[in-house]
C-alpha positions as CSV (number, residue, x, y, z in Angstrom):
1,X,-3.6,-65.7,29.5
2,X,-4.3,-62.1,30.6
3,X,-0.8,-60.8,30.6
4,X,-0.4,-62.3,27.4
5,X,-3.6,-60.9,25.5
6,X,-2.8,-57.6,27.1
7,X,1.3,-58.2,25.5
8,X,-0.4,-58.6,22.0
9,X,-3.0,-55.8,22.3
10,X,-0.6,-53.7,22.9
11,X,1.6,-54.2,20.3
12,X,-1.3,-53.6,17.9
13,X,-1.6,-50.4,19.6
14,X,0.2,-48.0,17.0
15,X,-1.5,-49.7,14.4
16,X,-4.9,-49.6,15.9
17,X,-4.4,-45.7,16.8
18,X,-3.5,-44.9,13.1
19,X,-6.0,-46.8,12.0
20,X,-8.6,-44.8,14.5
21,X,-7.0,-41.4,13.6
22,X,-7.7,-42.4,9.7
23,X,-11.2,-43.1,10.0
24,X,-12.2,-40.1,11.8
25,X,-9.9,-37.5,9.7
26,X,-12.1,-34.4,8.1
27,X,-10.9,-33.5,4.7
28,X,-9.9,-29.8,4.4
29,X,-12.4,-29.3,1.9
30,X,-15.1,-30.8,4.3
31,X,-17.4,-28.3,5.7
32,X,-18.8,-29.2,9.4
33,X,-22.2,-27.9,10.5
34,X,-22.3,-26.4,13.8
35,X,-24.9,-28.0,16.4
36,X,-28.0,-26.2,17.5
37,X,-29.8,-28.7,19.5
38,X,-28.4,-32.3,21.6
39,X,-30.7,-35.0,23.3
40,X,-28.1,-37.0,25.8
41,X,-29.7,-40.5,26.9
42,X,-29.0,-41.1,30.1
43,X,-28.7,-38.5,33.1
44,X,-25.9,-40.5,34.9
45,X,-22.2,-38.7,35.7
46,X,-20.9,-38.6,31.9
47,X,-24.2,-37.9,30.4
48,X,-24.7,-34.7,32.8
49,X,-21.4,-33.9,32.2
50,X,-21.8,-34.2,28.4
51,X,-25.0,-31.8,28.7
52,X,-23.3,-29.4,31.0
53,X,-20.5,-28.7,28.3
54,X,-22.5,-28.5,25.6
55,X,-25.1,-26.1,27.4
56,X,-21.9,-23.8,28.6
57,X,-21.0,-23.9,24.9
58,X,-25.0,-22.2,23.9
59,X,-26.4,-25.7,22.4
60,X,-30.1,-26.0,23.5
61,X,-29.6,-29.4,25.6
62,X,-32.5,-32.1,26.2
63,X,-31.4,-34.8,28.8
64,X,-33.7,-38.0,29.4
65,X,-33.2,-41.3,31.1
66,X,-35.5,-44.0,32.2
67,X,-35.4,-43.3,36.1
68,X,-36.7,-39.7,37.0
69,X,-34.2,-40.3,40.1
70,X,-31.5,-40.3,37.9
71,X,-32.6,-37.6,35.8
72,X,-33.2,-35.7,39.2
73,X,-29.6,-36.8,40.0
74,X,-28.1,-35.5,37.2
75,X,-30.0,-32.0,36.5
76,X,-28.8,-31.4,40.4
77,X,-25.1,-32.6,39.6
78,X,-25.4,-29.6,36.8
79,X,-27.1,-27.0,38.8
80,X,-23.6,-27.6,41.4
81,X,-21.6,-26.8,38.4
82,X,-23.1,-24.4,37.0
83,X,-23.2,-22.8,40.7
């Protein structure tokens, strides 16, 4: 059942992909604004990492998450980086 799921998935693929890159196209004409300031939820791997990049790239960056280990965690996972 898997393998054949997976079969039909993937034959959708190209469709799905074209279907992706449509909906997230930006018109020539479409002016994009540049961002200042990012709150990330969640201080896990991929959320430091996400406020890492955007603090190397001069956003002002304000990561939270429910456990203060975890928000320990991840400010010490950036201060390594950034080291």
């Amino acid at each position: 059942m898997l393998l054949t799921t997976s079969t039909r998935l993937a034959s959708r693929l190209p469709s799905l992909t074209r279907s992706i890159n449509r909906s997230f196209s930006v018109s020539s004409s479409t002016q994009l604004e540049k961002i200042n300031e990012l709150t990330v939820f969640g201080a896990g791997l991929m959320g430091a990492g996400i406020a890492q990049v955007a603090a190397m790239n001069g956003v002002k960056v304000v990561m939270t998450d429910v456990s203060e280990g975890a928000l320990e965690n991840g400010s010490v996972y950036n201060s390594q980086l950034s080291a």
